[in-house]
N, C-alpha and C positions, 0 to 999 in steps of 0.2 A: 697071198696078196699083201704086200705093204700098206703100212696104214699112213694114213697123209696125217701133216702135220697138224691144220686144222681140225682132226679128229681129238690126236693127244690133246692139242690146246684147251678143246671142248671141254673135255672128260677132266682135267686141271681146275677148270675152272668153275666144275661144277661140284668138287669137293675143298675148291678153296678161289670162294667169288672174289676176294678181294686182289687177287695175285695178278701181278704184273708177268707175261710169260714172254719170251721170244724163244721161237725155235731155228733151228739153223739146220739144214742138212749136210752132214759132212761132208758125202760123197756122190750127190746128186741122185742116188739111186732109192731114196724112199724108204730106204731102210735102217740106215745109221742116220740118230738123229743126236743133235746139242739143244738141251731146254736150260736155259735161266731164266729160273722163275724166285719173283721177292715176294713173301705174302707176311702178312704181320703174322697171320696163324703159326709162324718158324720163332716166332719170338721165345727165348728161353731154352729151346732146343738143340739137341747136339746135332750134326751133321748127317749122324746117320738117320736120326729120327725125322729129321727134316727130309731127306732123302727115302725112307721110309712109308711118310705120309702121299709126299708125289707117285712111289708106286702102289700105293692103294688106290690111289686116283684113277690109276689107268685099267682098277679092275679087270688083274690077271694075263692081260693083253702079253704083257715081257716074256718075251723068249718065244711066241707066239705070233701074231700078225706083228709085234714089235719086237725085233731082231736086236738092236744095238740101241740103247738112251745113256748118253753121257750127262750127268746134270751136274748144275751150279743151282743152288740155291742160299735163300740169304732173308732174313727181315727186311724189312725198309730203314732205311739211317735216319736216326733221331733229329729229327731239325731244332 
């Protein structure tokens, strides 16, 4: 069964409260999804690690009820 995006967003934000997320489905089918997500928690971090952290978030879900997750992630820009 596909997982809905409001799940992943869930489960993102409950190992990084401060993250801005949007998810997008690519293909309307519930399964390939695009998350950009900006949390300050990415500050300092390389790309994979940042990348790294969002799939620990989803505790194990990938390759599983979650098929495809493309990400973009980022800090927040310095104002």
């Amino acid at each position: 069964m596909p997982m809905a995006a409001s799940e992943i967003e869930n489960l993102i934000k409950e190992a990084l409260p401060d993250a801005e997320i949007r998810i997008d489905d690519l293909r309307g089918d519930g399964d390939h999804y695009l998350a950009n997500v900006v949390s300050s928690a990415f500050a300092g971090k390389s790309r994979v690690q940042q990348h790294q952290m969002v799939y620990e978030a989803l505790q194990g879900r990938m390759g599983g009820e979650l098929h495809a997750l493309a990400l973009q992630t980022s800090a927040p820009e310095a104002s």
